[in-house]
PQR file with spaces between the fields and no chain letter, atoms N, CA, C, O and H, PARSE charges and radii, in Angstrom:
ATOM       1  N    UNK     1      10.915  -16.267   -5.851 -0.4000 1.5000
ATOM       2  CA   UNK     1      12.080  -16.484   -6.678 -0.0000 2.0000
ATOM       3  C    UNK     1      13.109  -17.246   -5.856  0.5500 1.7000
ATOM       4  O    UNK     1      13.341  -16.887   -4.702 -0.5500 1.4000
ATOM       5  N    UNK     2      13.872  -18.507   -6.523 -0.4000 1.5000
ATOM       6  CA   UNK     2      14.532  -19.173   -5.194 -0.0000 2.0000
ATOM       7  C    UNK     2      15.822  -18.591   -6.130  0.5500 1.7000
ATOM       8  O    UNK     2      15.895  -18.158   -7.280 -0.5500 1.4000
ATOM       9  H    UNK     2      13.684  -18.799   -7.461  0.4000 1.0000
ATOM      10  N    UNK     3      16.910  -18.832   -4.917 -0.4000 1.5000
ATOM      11  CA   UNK     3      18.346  -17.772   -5.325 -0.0000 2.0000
ATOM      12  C    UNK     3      19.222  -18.548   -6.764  0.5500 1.7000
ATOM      13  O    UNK     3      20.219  -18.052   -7.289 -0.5500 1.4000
ATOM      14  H    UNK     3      16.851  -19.184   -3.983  0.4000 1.0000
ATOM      15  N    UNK     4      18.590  -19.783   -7.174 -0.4000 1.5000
ATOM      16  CA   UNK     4      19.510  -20.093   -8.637 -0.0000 2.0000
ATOM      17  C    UNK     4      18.914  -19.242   -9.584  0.5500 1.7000
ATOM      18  O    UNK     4      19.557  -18.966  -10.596 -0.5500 1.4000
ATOM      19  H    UNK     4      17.781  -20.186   -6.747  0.4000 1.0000
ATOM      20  N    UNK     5      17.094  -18.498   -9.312 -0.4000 1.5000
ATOM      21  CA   UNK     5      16.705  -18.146  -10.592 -0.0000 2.0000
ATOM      22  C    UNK     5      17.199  -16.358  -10.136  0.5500 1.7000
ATOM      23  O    UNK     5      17.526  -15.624  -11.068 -0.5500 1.4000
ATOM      24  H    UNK     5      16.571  -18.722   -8.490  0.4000 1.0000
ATOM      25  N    UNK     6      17.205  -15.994   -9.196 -0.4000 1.5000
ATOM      26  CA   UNK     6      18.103  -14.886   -9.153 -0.0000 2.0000
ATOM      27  C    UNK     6      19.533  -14.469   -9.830  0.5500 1.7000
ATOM      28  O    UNK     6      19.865  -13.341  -10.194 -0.5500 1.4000
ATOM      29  H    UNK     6      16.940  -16.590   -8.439  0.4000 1.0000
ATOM      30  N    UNK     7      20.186  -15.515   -9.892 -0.4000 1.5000
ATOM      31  CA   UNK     7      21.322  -15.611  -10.313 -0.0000 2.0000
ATOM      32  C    UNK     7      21.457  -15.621  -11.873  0.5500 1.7000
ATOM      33  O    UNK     7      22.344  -15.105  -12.554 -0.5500 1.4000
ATOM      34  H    UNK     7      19.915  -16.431   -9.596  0.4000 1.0000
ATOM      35  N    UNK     8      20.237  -16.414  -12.314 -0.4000 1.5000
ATOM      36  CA   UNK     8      20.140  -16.540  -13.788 -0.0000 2.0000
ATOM      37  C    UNK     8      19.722  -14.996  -14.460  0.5500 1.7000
ATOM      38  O    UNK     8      20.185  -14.344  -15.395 -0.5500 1.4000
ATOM      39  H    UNK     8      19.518  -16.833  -11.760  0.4000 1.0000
ATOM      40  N    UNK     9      18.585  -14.764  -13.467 -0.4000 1.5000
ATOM      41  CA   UNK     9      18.507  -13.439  -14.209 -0.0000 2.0000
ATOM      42  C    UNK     9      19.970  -12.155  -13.800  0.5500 1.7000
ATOM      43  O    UNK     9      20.197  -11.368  -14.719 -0.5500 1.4000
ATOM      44  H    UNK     9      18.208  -15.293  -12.707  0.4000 1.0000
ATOM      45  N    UNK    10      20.710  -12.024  -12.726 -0.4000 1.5000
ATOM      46  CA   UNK    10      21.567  -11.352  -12.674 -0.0000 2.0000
ATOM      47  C    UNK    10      22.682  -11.311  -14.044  0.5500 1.7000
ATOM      48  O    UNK    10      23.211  -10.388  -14.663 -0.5500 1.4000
ATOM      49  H    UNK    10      20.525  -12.663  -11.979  0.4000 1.0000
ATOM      50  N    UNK    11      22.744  -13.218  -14.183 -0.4000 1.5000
ATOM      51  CA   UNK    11      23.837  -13.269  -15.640 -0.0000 2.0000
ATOM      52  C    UNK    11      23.102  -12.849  -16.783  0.5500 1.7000
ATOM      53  O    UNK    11      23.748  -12.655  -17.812 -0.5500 1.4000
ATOM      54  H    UNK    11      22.315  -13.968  -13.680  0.4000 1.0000
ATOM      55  N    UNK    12      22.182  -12.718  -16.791 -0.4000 1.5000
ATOM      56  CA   UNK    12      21.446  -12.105  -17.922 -0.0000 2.0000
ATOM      57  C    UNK    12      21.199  -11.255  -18.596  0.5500 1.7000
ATOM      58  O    UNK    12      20.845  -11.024  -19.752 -0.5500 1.4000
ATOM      59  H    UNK    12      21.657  -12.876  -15.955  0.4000 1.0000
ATOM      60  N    UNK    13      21.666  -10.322  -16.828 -0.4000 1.5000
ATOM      61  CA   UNK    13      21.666   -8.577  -17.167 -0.0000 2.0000
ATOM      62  C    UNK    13      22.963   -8.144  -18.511  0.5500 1.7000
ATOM      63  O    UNK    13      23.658   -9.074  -18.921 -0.5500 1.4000
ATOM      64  H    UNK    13      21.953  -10.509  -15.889  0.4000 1.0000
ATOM      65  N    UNK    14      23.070   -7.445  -18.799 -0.4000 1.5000
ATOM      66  CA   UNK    14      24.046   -6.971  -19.714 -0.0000 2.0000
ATOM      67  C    UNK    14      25.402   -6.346  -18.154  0.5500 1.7000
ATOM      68  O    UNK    14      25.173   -6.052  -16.981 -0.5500 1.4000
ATOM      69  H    UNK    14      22.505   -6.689  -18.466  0.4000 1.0000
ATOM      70  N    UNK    15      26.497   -6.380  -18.826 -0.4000 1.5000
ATOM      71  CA   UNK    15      27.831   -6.320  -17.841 -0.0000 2.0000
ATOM      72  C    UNK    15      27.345   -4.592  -17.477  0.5500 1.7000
ATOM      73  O    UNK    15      27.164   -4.763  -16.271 -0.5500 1.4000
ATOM      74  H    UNK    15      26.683   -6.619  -19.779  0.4000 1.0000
ATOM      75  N    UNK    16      26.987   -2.929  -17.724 -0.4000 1.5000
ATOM      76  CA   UNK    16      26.458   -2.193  -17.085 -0.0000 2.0000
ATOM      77  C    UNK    16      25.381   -1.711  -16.762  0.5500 1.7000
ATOM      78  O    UNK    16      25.035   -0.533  -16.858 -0.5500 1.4000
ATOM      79  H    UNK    16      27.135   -2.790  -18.703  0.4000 1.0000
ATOM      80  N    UNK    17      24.479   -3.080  -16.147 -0.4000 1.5000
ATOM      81  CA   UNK    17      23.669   -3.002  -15.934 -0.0000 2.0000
ATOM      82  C    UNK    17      23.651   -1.873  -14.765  0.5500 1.7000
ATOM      83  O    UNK    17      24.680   -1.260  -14.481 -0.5500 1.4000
ATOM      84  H    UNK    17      24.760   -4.036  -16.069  0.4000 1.0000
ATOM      85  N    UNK    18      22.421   -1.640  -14.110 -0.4000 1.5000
ATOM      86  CA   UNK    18      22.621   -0.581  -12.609 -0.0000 2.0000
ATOM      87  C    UNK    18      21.868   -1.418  -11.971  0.5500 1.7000
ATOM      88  O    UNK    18      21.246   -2.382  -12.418 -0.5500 1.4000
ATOM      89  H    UNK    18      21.585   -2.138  -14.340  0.4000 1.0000
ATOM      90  N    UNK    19      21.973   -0.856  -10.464 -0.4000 1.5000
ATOM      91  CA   UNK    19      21.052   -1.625   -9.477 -0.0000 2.0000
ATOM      92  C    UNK    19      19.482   -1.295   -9.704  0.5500 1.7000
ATOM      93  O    UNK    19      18.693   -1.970   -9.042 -0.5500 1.4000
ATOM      94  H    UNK    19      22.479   -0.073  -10.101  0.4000 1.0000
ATOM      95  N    UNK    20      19.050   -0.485  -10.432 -0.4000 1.5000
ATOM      96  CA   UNK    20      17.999   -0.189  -10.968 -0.0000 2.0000
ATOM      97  C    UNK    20      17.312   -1.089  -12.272  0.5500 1.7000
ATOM      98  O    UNK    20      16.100   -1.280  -12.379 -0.5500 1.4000
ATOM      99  H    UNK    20      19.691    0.062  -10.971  0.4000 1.0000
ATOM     100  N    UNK    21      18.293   -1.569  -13.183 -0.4000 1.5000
ATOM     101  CA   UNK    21      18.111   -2.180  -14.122 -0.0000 2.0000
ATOM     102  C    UNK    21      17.589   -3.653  -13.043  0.5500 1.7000
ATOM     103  O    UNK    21      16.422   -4.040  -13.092 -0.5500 1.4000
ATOM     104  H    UNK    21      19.277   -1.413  -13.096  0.4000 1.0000
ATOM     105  N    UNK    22      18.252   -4.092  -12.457 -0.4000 1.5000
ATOM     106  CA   UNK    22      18.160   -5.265  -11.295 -0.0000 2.0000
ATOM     107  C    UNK    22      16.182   -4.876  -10.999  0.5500 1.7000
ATOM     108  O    UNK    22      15.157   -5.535  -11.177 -0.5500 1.4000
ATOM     109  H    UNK    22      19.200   -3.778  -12.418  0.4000 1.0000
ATOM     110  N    UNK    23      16.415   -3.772  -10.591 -0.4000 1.5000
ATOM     111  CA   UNK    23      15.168   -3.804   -9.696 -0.0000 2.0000
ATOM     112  C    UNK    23      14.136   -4.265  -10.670  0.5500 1.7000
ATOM     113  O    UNK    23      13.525   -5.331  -10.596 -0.5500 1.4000
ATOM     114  H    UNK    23      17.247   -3.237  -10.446  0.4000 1.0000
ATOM     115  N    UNK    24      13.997   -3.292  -11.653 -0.4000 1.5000
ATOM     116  CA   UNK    24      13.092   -2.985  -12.871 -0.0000 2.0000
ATOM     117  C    UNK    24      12.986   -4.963  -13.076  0.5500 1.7000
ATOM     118  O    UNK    24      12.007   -5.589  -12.669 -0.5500 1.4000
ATOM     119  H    UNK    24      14.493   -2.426  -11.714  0.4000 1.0000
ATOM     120  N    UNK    25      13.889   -5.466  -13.593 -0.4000 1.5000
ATOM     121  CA   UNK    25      13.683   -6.825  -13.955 -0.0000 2.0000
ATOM     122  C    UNK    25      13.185   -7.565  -13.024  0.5500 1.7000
ATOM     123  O    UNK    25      12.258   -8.341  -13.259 -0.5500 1.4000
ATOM     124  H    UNK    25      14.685   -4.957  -13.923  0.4000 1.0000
ATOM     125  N    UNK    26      13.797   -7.414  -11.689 -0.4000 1.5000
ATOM     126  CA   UNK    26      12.668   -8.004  -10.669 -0.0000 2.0000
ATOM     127  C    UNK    26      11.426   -8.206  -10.325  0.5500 1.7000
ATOM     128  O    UNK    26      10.736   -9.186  -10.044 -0.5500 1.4000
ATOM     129  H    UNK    26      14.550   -6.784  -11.498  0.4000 1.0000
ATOM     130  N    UNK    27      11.179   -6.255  -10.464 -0.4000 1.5000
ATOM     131  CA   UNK    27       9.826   -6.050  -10.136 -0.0000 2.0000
ATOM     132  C    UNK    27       8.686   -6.828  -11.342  0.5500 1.7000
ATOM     133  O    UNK    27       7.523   -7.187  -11.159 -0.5500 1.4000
ATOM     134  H    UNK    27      11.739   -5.459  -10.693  0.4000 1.0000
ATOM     135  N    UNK    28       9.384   -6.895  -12.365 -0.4000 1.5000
ATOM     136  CA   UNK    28       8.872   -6.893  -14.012 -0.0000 2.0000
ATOM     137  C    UNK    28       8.138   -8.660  -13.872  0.5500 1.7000
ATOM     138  O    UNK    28       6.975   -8.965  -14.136 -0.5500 1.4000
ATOM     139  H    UNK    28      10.329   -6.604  -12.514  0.4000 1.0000
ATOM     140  N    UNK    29       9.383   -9.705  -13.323 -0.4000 1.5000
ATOM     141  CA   UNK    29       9.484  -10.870  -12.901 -0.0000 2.0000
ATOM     142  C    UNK    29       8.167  -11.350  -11.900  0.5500 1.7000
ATOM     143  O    UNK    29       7.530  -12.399  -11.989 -0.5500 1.4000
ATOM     144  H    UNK    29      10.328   -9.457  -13.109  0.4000 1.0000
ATOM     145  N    UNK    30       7.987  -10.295  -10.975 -0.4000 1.5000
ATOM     146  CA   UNK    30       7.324  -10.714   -9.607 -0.0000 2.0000
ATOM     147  C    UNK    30       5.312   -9.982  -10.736  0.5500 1.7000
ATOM     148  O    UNK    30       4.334  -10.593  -10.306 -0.5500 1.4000
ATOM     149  H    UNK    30       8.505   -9.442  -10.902  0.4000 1.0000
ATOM     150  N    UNK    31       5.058   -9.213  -11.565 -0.4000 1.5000
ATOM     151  CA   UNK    31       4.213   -8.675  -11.458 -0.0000 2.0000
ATOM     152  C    UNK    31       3.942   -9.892  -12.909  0.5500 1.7000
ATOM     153  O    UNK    31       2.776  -10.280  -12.849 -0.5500 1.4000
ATOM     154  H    UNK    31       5.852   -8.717  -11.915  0.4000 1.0000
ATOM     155  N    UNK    32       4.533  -10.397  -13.853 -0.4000 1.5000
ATOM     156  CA   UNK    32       4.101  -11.523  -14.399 -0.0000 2.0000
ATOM     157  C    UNK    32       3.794  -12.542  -13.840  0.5500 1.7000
ATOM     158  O    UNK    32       2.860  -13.192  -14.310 -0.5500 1.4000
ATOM     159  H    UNK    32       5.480  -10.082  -13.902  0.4000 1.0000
ATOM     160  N    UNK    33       4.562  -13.060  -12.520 -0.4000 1.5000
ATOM     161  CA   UNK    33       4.299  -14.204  -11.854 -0.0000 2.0000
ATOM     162  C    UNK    33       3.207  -14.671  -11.096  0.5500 1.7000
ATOM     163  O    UNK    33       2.852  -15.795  -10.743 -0.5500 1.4000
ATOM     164  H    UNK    33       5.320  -12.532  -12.138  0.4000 1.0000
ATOM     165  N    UNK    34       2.565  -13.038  -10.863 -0.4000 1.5000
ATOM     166  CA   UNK    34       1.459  -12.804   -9.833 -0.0000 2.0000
ATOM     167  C    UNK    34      -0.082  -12.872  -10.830  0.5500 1.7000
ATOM     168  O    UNK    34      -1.186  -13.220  -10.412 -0.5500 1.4000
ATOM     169  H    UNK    34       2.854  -12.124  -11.150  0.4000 1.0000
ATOM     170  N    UNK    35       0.278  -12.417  -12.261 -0.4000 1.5000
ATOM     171  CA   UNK    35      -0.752  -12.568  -13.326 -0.0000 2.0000
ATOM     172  C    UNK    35      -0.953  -13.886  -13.815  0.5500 1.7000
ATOM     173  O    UNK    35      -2.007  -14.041  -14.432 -0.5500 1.4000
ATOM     174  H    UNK    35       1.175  -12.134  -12.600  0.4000 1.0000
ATOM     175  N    UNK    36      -0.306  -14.753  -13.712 -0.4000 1.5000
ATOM     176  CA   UNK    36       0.124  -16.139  -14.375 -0.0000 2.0000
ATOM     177  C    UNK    36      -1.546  -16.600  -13.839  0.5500 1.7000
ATOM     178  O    UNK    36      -2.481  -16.495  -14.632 -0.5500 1.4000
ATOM     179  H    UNK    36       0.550  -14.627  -13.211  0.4000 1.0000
ATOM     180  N    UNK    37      -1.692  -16.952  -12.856 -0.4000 1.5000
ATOM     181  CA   UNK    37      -2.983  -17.422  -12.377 -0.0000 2.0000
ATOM     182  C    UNK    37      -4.188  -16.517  -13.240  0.5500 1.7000
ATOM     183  O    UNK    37      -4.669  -17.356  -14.001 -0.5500 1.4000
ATOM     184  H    UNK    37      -0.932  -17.038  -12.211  0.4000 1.0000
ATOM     185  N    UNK    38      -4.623  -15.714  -13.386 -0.4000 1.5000
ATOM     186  CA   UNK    38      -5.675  -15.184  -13.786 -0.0000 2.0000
ATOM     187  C    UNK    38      -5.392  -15.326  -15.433  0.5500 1.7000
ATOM     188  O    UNK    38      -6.428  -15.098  -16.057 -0.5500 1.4000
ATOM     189  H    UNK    38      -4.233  -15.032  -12.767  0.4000 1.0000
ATOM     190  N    UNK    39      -4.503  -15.573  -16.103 -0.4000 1.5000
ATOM     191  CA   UNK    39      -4.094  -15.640  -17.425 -0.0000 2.0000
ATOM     192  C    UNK    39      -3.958  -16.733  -17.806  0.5500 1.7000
ATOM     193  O    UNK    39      -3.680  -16.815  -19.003 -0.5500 1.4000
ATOM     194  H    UNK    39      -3.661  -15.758  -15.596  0.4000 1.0000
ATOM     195  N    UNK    40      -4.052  -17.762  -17.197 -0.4000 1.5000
ATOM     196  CA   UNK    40      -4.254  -19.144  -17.177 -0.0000 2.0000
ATOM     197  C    UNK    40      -6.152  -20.082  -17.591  0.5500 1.7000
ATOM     198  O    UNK    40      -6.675  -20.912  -18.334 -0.5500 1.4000
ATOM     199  H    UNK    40      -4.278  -17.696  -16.225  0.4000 1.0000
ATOM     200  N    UNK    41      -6.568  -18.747  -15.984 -0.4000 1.5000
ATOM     201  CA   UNK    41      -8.214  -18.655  -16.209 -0.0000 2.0000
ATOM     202  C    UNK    41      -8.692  -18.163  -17.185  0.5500 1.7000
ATOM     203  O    UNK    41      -9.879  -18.470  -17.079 -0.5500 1.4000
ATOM     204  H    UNK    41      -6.143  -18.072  -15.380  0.4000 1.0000
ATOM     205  N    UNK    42      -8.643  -17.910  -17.587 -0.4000 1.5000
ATOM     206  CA   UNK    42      -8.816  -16.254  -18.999 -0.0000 2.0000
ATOM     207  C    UNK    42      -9.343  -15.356  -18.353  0.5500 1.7000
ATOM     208  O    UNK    42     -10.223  -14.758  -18.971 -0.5500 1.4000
ATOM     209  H    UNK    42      -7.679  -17.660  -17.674  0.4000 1.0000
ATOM     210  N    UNK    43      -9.135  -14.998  -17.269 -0.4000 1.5000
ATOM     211  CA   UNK    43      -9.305  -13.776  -16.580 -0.0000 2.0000
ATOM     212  C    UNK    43      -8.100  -12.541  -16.904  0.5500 1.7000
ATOM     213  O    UNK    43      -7.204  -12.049  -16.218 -0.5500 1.4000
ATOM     214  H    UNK    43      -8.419  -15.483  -16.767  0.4000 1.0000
ATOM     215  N    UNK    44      -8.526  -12.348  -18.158 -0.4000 1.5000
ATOM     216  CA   UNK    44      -7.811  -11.200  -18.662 -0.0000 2.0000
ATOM     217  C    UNK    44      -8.452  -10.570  -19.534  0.5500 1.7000
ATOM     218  O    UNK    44      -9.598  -10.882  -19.858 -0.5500 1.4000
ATOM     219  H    UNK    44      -9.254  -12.748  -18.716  0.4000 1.0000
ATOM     220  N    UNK    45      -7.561   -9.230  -20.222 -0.4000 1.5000
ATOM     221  CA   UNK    45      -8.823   -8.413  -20.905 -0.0000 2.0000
ATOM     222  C    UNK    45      -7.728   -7.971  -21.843  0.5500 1.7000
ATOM     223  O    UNK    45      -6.547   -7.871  -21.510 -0.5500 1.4000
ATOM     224  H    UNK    45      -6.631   -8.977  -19.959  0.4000 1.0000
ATOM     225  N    UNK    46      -8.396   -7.616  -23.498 -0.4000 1.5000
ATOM     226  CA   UNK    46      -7.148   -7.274  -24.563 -0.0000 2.0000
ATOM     227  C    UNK    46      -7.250   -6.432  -24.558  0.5500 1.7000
ATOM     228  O    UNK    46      -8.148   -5.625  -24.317 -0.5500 1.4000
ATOM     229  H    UNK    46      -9.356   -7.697  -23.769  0.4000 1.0000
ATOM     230  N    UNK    47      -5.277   -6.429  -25.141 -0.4000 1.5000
ATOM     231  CA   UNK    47      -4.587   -4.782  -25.453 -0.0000 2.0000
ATOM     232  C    UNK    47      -6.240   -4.023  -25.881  0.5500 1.7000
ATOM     233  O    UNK    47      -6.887   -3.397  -25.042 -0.5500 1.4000
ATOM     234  H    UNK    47      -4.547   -7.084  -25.337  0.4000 1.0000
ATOM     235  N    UNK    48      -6.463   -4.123  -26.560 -0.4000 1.5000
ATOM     236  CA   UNK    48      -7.513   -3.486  -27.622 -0.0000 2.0000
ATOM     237  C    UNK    48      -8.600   -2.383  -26.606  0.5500 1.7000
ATOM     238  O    UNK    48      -8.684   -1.156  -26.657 -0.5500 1.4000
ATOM     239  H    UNK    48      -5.938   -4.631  -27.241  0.4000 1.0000
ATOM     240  N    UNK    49      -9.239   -3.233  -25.838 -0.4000 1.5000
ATOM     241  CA   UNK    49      -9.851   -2.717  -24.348 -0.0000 2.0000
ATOM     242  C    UNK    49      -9.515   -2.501  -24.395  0.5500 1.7000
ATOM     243  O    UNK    49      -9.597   -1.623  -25.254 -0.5500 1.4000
ATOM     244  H    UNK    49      -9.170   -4.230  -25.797  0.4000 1.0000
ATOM     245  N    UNK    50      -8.124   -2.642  -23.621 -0.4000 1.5000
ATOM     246  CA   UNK    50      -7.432   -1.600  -22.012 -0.0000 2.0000
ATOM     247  C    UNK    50      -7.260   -0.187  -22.838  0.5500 1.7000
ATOM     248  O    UNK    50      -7.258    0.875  -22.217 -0.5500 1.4000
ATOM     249  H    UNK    50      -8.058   -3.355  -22.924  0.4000 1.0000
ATOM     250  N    UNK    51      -7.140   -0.219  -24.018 -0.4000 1.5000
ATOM     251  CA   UNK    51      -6.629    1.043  -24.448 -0.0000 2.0000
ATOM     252  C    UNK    51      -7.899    2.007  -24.960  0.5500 1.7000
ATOM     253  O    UNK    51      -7.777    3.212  -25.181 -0.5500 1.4000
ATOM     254  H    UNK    51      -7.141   -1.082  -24.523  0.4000 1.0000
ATOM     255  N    UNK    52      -9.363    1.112  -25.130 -0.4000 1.5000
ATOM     256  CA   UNK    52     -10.340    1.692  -25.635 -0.0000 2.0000
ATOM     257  C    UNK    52     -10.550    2.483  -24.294  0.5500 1.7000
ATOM     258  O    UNK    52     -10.426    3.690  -24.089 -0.5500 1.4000
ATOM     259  H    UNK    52      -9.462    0.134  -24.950  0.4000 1.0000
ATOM     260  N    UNK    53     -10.917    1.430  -23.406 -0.4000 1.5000
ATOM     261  CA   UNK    53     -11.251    1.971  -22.092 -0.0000 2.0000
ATOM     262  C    UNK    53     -10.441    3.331  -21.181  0.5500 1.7000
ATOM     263  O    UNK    53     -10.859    4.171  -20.384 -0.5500 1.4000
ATOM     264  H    UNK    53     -11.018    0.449  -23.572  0.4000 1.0000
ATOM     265  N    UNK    54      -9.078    3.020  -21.785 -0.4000 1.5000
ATOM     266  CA   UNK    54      -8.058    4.286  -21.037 -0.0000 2.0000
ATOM     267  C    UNK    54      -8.021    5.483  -21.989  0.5500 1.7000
ATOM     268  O    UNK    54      -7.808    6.579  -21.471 -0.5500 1.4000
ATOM     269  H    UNK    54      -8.738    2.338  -22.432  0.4000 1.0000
ATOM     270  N    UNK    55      -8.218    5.413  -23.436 -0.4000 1.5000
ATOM     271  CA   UNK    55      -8.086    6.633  -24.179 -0.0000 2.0000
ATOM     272  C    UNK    55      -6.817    6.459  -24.896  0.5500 1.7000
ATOM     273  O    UNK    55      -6.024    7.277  -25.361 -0.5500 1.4000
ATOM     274  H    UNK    55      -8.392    4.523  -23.856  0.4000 1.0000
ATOM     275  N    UNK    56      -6.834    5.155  -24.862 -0.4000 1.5000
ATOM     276  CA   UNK    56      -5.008    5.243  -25.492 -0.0000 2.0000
ATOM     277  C    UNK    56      -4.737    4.817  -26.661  0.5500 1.7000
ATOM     278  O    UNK    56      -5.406    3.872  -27.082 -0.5500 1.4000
ATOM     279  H    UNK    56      -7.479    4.490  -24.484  0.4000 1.0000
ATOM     280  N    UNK    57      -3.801    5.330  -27.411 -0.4000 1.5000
ATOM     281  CA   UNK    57      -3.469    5.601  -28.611 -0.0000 2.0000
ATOM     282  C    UNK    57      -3.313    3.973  -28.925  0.5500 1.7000
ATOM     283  O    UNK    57      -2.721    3.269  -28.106 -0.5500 1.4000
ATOM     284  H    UNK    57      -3.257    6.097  -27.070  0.4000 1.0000
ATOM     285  N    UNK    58      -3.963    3.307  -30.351 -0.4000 1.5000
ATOM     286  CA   UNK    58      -2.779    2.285  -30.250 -0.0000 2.0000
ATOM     287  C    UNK    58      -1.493    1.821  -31.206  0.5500 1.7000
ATOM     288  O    UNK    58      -0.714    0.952  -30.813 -0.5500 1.4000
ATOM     289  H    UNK    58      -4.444    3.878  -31.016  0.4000 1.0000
């Protein structure tokens, strides 16, 4: 993340945001950015799976 797109997402936050809200969007930022490559490949798998496979409601 270079520090203008930091900034963009900081103005973005709502005015009480917490330093937690910060993190959460960060972390949120860095774990899409890191998928981008394999989601590009179609190295991905649908909602539909993940939830057959985990037991999860949908």
């Amino acid at each position: 993340m270079r520090k203008d797109e930091a900034h963009e997402l900081v103005d973005r936050l709502p005015e009480n945001a917490t330093w937690d809200d910060l993190i959460d969007e960060i972390y949120a930022r860095q774990v899409i950015e890191q998928g981008l490559p394999d989601s590009q490949a179609g190295r991905t798998t649908e909602g539909e799976e993940v939830r057959r496979r985990y037991g999860l409601q949908p």
